[in-house]
C-alpha positions in Angstrom: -10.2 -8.2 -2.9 -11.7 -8.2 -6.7 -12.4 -4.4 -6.3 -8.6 -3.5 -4.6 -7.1 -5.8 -7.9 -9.3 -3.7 -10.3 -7.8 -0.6 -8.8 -4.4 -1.8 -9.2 -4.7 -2.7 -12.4 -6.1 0.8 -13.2 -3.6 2.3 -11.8 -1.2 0.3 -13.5 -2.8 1.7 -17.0 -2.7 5.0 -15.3 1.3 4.8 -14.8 1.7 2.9 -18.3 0.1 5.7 -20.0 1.9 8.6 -18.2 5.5 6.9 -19.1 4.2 6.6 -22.8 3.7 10.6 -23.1 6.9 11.0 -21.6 8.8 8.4 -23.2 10.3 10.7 -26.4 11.8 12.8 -23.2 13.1 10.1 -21.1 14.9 8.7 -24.5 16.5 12.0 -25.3 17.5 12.9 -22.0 19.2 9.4 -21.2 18.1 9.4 -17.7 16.5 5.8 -17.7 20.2 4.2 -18.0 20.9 5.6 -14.7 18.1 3.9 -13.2 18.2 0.5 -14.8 18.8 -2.6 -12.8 19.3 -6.1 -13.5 15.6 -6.8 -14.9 14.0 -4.1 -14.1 14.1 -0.1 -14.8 13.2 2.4 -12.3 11.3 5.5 -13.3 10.6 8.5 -11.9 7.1 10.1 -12.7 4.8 13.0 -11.0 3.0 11.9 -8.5 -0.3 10.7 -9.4 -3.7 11.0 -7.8 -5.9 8.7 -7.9 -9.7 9.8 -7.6 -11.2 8.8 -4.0 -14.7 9.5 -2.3 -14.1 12.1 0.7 -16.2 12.7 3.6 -18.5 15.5 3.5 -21.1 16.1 6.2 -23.7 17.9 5.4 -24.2 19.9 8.7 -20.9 21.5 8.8 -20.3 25.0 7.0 -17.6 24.9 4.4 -15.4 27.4 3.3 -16.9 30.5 1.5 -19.9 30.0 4.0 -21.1 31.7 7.0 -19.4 35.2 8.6 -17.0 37.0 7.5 -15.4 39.1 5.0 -13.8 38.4 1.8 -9.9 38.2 2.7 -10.4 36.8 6.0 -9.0 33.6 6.7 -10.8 30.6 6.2 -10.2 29.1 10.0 -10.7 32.3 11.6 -7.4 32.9 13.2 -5.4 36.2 12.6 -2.6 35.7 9.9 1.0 34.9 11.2 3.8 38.2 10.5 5.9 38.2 7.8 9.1 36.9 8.3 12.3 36.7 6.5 10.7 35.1 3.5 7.8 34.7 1.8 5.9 31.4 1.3 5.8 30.7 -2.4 2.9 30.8 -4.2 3.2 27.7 -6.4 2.5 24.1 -5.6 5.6 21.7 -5.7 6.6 19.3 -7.7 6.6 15.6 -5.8 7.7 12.7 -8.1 7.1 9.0 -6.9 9.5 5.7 -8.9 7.5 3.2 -10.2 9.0 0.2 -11.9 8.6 -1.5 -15.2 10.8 -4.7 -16.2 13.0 -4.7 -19.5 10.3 -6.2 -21.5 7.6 -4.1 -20.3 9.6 -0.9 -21.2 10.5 -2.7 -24.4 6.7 -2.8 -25.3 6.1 0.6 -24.4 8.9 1.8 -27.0 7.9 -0.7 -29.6 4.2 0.8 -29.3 5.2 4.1 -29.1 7.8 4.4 -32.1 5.0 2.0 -34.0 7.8 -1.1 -34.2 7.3 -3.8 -35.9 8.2 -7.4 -34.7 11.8 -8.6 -36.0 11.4 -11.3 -38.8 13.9 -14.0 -37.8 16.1 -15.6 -40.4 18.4 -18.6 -39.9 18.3 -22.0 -38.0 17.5 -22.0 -34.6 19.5 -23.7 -32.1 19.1 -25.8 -29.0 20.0 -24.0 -25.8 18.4 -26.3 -22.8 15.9 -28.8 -22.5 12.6 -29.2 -20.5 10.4 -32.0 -18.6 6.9 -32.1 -20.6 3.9 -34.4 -19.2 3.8 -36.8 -22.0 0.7 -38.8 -19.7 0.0 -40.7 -16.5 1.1 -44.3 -16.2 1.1 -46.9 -12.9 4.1 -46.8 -11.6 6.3 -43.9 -10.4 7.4 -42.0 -6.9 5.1 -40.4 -4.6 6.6 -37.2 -5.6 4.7 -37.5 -9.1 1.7 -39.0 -8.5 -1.0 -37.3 -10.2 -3.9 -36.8 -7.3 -6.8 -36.0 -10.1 -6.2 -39.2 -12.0 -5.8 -41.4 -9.1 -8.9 -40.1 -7.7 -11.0 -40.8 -10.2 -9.6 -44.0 -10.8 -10.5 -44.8 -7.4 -14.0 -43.2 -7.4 -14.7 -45.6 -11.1 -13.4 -49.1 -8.8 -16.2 -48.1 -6.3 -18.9 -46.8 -8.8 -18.4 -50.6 -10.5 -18.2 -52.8 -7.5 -21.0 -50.8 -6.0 -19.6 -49.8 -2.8 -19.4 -45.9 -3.6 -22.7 -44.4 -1.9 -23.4 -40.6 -3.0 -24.9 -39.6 0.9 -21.4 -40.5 2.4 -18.9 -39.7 -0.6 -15.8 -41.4 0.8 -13.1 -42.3 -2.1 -10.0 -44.5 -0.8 -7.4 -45.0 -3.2 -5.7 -48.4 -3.1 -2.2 -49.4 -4.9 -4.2 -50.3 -8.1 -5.5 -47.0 -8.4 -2.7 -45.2 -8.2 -1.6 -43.5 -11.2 1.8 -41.3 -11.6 2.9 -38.3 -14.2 5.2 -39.2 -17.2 7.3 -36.7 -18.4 9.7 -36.9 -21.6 12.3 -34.0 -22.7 11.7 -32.1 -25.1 14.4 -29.6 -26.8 14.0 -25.1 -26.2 15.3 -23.8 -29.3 15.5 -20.3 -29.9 17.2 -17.8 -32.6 21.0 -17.6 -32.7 21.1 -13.3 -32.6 24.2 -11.0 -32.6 24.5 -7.4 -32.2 28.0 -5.5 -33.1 28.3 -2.0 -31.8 31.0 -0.1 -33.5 31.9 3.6 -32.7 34.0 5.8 -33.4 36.7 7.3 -30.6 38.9 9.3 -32.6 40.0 12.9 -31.4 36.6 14.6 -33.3 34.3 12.5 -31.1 33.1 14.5 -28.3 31.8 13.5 -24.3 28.4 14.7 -26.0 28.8 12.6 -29.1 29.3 9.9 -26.8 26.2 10.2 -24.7 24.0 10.0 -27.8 25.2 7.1 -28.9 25.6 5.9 -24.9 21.9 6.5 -25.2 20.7 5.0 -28.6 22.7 2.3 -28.3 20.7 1.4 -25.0 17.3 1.3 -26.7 18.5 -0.3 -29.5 19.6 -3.4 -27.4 16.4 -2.9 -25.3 14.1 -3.4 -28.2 16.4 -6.2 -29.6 16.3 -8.3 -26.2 12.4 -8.3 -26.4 12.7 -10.0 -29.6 15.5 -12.4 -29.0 16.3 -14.6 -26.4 19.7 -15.1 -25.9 21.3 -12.4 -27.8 24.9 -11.9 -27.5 27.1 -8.5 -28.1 30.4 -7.5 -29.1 32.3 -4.0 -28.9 34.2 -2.0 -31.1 35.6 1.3 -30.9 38.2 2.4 -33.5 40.4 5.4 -33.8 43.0 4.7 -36.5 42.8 1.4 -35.3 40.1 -1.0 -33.6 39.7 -3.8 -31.1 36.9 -5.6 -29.5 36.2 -4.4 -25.8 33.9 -5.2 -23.0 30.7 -2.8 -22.6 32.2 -0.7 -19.8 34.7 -0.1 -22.0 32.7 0.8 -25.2 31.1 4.0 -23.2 34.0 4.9 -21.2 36.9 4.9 -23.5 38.1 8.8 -24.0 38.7 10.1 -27.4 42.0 10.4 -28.7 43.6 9.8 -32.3 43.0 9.7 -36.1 40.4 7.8 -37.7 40.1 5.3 -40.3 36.8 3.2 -40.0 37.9 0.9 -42.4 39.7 -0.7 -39.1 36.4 -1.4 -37.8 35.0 -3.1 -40.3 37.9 -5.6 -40.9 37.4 -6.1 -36.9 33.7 -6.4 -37.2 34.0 -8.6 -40.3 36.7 -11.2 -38.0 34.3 -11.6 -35.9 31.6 -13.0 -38.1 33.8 -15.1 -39.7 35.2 -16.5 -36.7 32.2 -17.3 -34.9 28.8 -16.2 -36.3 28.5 -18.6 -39.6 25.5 -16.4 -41.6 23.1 -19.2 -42.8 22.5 -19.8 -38.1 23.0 -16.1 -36.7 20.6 -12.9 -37.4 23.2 -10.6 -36.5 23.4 -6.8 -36.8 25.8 -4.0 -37.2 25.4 -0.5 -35.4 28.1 1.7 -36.7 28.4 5.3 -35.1 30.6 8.2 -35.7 31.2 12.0 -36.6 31.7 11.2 -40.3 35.5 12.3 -40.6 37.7 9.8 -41.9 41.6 9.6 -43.0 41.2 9.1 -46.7 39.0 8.9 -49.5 40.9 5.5 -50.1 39.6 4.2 -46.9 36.1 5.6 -47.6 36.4 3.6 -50.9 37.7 0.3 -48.5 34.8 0.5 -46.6 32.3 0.7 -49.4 34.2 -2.5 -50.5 33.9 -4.0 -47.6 30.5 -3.4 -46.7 29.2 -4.6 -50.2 31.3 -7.7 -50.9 31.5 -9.2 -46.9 29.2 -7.8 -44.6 26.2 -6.8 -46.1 25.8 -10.1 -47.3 26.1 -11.6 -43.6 23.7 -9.0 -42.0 19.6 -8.8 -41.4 20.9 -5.2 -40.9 23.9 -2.6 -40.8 22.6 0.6 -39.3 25.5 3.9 -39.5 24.3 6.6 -37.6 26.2 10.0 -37.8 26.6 12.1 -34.9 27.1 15.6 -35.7 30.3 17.4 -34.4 31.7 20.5 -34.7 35.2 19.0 -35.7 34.1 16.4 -38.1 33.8 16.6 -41.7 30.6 14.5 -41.8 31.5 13.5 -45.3 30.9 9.4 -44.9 27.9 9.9 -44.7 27.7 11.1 -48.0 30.0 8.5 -49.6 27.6 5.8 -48.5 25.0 7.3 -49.7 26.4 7.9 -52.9 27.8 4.3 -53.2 25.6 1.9 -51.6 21.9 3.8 -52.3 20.6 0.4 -53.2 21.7 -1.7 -50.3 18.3 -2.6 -48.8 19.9 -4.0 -46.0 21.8 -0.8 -45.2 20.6 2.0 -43.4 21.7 5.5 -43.0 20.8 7.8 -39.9 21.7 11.7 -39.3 21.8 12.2 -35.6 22.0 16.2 -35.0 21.6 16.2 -31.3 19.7 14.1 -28.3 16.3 15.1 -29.9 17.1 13.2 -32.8 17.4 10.0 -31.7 13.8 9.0 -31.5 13.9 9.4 -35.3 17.6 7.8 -35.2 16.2 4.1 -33.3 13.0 4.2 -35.9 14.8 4.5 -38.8 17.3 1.7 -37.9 14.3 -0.2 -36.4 11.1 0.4 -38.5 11.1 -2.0 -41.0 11.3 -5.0 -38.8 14.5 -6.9 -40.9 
């Protein structure tokens, strides 16, 4: 049994390592959301083989041995005709699924993009409480009596009254020696964490704009859960105007309208104040469009708003652009211009689905 367990856990490393190569594709390509479940995430990989001994007798002639001449075949039979097609000439391709839970695939992508642990700020709040064994005491149901303690409780009565003997170790607990678990309840407190998506559905926002930040928006919230327990989420999209939404919603919603992001913000900045006090929630902002907005008014309202109220309110406000061919991309260049020395902001260009590796470490790297 101790030799099959080693093998599964070398296969195990086998698997874990293959996904890690591959993990910068499966990110880009989006293909893991498909395959999520509840807890776990289903993953398809080339099949792997694992080295084995094979039998080999030594009295038997092997290929390239014995008669014959070179282009014969190897079993001797005549070769079938040719029929309507050829038999390739390449091996296939066979895949197997293996699975890996949320946190496992978390780990991977923390190792892999070199992520650092988030540093919590905040109070922490009380969510449940648990039974701990506090000790043993005399008196309690059958259901908790503690076999170990009442044994040896037992085995000391004997040992002192001298009726134990060691050549027919017989130990027979009587009421007295009976000794029971105590529990008391202790509190599970964990970090209050919040995560508001925000995106952009105006007209300029495209099915493939969408997608990336479908995708990036998946292993942001991946990573996030790994690090909080508990975490809750809220939905934006905004076109010239915005509303919170449910998550089907937020990657399903079609594009249509103007846009003025300032909408979002104001949404975004309801929310905290309504529910999310800043001094018991580490909350962060993920803000994602094609750059083009109404006005430079409103550009100037959402510099306004992100200094003065959010910021303030935030471990972190990532903006990722996503470029599209009828977007001006120009917000991206106010913000930088404007808020350059907002530690607690950070700025992402995402050109395409290759970029979003880049896109989750710059939002991610720094561990705030």
């Amino acid at each position: 049994m101790l030799g099959i367990e080693q093998d599964r856990a070398r296969f195990r490393e086998i698997v874990r390592g293959r996904i890690r190569e591959n993990l910068k594709k499966y990110i880009s390509s989006g293909e893991l959301i498909a395959h999520q479940g509840k807890d776990r995430v289903s993953i398809p990989i080339k099949h792997i083989e694992i080295p084995r001994f094979m039998h080999d007798p030594r009295d038997q002639q092997k290929v390239g041995q014995g008669q014959g001449k070179e282009g014969d075949p190897a079993d001797g039979k005549p070769e079938d005709g040719e029929g309507e097609g050829k038999a390739g000439d390449k091996p296939g391709e066979h895949e197997i699924e293996v699975e890996l839970t949320i946190d496992e695939l978390a780990r991977l992508l923390g190792e892999e993009l070199e992520l650092p642990n988030i540093e919590e700020k905040g109070k922490q709040r009380v969510v449940a409480t648990r039974d701990k064994i506090s000790g043993v005491r005399r008196i309690g149901p059958q259901t908790l009596r503690h076999f170990k303690r009442t044994y040896r409780e037992a085995l000391k009565r004997q040992i002192a009254m001298g009726t134990y003997d060691p050549y027919n170790p017989r130990v027979l607990p009587i009421k007295d020696d009976m000794r029971y678990k105590a529990f008391r309840q202790e509190p599970v407190m964990e970090s209050a964490a919040l995560i508001i998506y925000m995106m952009d559905v105006s007209g300029s926002m495209g099915g493939e704009q969408k997608d990336i930040v479908r995708i990036e928006s998946y292993w942001i919230d991946t990573w996030l859960r790994s690090q909080y327990d508990g975490l809750q989420t809220v939905y934006i999209v905004h076109d010239a105007t915005a509303r919170v939404v449910d998550r089907d919603t937020f990657f399903r919603t079609k594009e249509s309208g103007g846009t003025i992001i300032s909408s979002a913000y104001k949404k975004a900045l309801e929310v905290l104040e309504a529910d999310y006090p800043a001094d018991e929630w580490n909350v962060y902002c993920f803000h994602f469009s094609d750059g083009d907005n109404w006005s430079n008014q409103d550009n100037r309202d959402c510099v306004e708003i992100l200094r003065k109220d959010i910021l303030p309110r935030v471990n972190l406000f990532g903006y990722g652009q996503v470029d599209s061919p009828y977007g001006s991309g120009q917000f991206l260049k106010v913000l930088e211009k404007d808020l350059e020395s907002e530690e607690r902001l950070v700025l992402s260009r995402i050109p395409d689905r290759e970029k979003i590796v880049d896109s989750i470490k710059d939002f991610l790297g720094k561990g705030r």
